[in-house]
Legacy VTK file of the C-alpha trace (Angstrom):
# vtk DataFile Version 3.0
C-alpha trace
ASCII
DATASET POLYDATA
POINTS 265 float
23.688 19.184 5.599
24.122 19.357 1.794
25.173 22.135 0.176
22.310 23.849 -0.926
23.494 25.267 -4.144
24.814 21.827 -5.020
21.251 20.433 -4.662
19.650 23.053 -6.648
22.337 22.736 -9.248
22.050 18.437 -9.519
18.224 18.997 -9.607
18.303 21.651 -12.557
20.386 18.651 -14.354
18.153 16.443 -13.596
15.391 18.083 -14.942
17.771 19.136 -18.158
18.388 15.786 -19.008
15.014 14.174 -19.397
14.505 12.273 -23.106
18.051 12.178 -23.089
18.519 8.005 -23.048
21.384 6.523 -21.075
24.125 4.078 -21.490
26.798 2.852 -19.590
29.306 4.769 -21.574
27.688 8.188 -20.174
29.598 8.263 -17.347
29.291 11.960 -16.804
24.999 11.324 -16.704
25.770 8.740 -14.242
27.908 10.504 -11.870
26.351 13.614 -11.580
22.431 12.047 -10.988
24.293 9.701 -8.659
25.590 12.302 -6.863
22.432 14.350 -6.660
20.643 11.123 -5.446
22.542 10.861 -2.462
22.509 14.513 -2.013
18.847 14.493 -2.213
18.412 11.951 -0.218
20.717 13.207 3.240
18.574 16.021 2.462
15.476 14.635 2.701
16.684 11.821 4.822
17.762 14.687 7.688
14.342 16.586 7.603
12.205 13.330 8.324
14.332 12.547 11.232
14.160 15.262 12.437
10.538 15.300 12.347
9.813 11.891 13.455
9.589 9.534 10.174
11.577 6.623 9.469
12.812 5.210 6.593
10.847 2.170 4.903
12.941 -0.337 2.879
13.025 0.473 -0.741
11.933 4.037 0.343
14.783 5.338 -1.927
13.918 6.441 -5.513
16.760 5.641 -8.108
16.909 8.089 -11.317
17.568 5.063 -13.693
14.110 2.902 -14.348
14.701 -0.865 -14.641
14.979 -1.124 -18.059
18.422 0.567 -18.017
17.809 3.395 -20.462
14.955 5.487 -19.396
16.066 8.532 -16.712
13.219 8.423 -14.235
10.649 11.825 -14.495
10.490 11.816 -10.102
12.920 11.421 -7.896
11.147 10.130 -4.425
11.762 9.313 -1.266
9.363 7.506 1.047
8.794 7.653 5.036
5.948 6.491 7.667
5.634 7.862 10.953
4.834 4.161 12.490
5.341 0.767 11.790
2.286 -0.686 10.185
1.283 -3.177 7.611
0.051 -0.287 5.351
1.481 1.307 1.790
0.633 4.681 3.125
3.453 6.853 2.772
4.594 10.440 3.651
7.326 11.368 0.643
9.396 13.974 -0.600
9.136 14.173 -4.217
11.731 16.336 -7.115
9.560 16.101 -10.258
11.160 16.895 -13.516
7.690 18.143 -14.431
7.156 21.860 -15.788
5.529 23.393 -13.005
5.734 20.814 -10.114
9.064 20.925 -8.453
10.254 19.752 -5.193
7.001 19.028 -3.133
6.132 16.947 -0.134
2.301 14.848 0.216
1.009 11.875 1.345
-0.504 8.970 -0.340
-0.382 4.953 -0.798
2.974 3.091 -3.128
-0.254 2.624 -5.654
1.912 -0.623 -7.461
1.657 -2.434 -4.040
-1.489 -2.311 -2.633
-3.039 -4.748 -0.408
-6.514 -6.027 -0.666
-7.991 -3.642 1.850
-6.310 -0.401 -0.348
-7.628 -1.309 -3.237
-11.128 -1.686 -2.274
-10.526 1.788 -0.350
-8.306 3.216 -2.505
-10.630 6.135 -4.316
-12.112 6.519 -0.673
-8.950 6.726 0.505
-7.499 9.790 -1.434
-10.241 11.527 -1.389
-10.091 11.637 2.527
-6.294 12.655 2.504
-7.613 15.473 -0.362
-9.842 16.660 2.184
-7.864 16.752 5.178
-4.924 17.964 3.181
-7.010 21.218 2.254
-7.062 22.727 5.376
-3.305 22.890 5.642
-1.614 25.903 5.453
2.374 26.078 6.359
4.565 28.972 5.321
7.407 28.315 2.398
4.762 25.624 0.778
2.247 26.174 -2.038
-0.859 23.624 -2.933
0.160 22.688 -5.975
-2.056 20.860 -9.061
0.033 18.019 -10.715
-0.898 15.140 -13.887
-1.584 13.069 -11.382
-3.702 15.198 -8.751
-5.865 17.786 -8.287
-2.932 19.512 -6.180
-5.003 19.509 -2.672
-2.289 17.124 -1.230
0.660 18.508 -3.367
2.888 21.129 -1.437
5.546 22.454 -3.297
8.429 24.532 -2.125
7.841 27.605 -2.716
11.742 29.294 -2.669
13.505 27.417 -5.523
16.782 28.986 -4.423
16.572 27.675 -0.951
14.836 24.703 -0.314
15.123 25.331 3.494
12.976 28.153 3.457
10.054 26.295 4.216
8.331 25.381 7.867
8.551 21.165 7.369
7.763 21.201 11.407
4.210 22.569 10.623
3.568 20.582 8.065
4.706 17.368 8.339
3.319 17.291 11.748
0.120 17.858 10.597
0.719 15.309 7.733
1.427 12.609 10.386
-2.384 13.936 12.123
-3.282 13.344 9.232
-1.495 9.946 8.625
-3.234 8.361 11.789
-6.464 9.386 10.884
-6.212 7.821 7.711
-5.072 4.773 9.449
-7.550 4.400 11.898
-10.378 5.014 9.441
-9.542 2.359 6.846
-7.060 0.031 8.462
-7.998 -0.535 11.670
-11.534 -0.640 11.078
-11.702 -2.463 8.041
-9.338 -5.191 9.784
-12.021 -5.142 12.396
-15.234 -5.723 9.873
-12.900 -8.552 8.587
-13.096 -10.328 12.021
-16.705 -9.709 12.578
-17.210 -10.897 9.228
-15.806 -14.394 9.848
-16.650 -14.425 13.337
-20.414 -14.067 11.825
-20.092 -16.828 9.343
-19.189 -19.070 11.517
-21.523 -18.950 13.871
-24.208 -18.719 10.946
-22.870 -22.423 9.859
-25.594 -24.954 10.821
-22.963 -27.732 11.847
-21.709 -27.630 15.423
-17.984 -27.762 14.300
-16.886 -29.301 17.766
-18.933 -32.904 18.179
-18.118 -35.927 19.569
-19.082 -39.584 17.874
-18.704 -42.488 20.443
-19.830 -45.909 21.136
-18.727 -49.734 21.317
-16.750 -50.623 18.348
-18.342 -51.936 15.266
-21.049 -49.372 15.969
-20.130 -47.389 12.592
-18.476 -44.435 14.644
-16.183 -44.284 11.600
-18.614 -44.318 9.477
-20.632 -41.701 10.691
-17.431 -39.492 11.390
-17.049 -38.999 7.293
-20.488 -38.749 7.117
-20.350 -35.440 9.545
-17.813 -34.000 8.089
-19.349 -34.093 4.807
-22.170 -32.097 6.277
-19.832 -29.616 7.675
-17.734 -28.921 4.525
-20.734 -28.348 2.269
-23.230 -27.158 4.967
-26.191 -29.255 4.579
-27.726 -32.023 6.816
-27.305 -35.628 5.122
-29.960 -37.582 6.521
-30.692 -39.271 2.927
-26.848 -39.820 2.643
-26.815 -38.058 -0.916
-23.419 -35.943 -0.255
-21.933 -39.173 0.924
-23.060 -40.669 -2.460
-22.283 -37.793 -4.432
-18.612 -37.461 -3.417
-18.011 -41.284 -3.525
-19.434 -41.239 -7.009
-17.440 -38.415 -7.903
-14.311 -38.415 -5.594
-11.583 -38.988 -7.924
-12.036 -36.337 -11.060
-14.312 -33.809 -9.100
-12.750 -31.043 -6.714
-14.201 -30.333 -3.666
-15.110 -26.614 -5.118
-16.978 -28.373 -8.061
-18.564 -30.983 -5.511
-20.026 -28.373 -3.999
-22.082 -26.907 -6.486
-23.008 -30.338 -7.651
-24.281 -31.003 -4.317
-25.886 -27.548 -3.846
-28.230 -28.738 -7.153
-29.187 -31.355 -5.362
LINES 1 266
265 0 1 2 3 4 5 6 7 8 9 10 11 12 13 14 15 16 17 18 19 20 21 22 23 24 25 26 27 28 29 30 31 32 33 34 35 36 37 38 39 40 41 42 43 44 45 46 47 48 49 50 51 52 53 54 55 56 57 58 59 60 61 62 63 64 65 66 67 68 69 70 71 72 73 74 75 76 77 78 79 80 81 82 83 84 85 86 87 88 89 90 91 92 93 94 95 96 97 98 99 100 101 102 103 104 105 106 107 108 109 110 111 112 113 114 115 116 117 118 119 120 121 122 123 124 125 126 127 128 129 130 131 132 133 134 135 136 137 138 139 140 141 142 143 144 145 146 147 148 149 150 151 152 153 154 155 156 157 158 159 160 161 162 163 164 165 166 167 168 169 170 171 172 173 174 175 176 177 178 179 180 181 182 183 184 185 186 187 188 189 190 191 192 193 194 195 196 197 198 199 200 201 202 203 204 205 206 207 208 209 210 211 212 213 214 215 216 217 218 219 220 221 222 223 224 225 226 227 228 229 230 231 232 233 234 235 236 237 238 239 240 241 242 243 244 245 246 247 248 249 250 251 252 253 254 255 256 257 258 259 260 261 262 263 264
């Protein structure tokens, strides 16, 4: 386990050199926010083990941003207690910010959301804010941040020894809380997905399994585009006006644009 004076000490520096910009030549600004990086993270690292989270690839916050120059205001590291296809993380966060500390919470990597998170995602935090209020774990404070109302946020309370805190109770109830969340708007919505499609498809008015036979020169060719036509744009073509509208139109029309052309019609 790290040294926990050298930990405290690499995290006042980090927090005493914010504005400051870097350069390569700062070699002493490198090496000692290098060195609290990887003492943060065997910290943190050894705590989420032993608690049952894993690592997640790029789950490792660096203290230089991309563009070289800027020192980074949080220093986080990201876990998950299962392996899903979800950006919902639990994370340890040391936050240069007056007043915010080291802190653990739980929330989605908001710059990689899928499709389902970001129709979910207000619905989503406010469920963790909700479940998150009812925790209560010695050594931790709720804490408000700039980014949340602090229902989710719990800080460490002893600044002089970050071990002081009980990270069985309540990252065990974090990972409760974790599967809830899951279950609620993953699994579920991946579910109305299904149904969704399943329902559409049996909505569509064309039999999408038929069979066209007879002797040849009977126009079973023929009538196979013709079918198909009706099944793309979902219309019967007794008149043969979709077969006329995408011959007329075949070569500068797409079959999007075809389709509202023949929707008109």
């Amino acid at each position: 386990m790290v040294e926990m004076e050298e930990l405290i000490n690499g995290f006042k520096y980090f927090k005493e050199i914010q504005g400051t910009k870097y350069n390569k030549s700062r070699t002493d600004i490198n090496t000692k926010l290098s060195q609290f990086r990887i003492n943060w993270e065997n910290f943190t690292n050894k705590i989420a083990h032993e608690n049952n989270l894993h690592n997640i690839r790029n789950g490792i916050g660096k203290w230089l941003k991309a563009n070289g120059t800027t020192i980074q205001e949080y220093l986080w590291n990201r876990y998950k207690p299962q392996k899903d296809d979800s950006n919902l993380v639990i994370y340890f966060n040391a936050s240069s910010k007056n007043n915010e500390g080291i802190f653990v919470s739980i929330g989605l990597i908001d710059d990689k959301l899928t499709d389902i998170e970001k129709d979910n995602q207000e619905k989503i935090y406010d469920f963790l804010r909700a479940e998150c209020s009812k925790i209560e774990c010695n050594g931790f404070n709720k804490n408000k941040t700039e980014w949340d109302t602090g229902d989710r946020v719990f800080k460490i309370s002893n600044t002089e020894d970050y071990l002081d805190a009980d990270y069985k109770c309540l990252l065990s109830k974090l990972k409760e809380i974790y599967t809830k969340t899951y279950k609620q708007f993953y699994q579920s919505s991946s579910n109305n997905k299904v149904i969704e499609k399943d329902k559409k498809n049996m909505e569509s008015k064309q039999p999408l399994n038929q069979i066209l036979y007879g002797p040849p020169g009977t126009g079973k060719t023929y009538n196979t585009i013709n079918k198909a036509l009706e099944i793309i744009f979902e219309k019967e073509d007794d008149k043969k006006i979709i077969k006329h509208t995408f011959n007329d139109h075949l070569v500068e029309k797409s079959i999007e644009e075809l389709h509202k052309i023949i929707k008109k019609e």
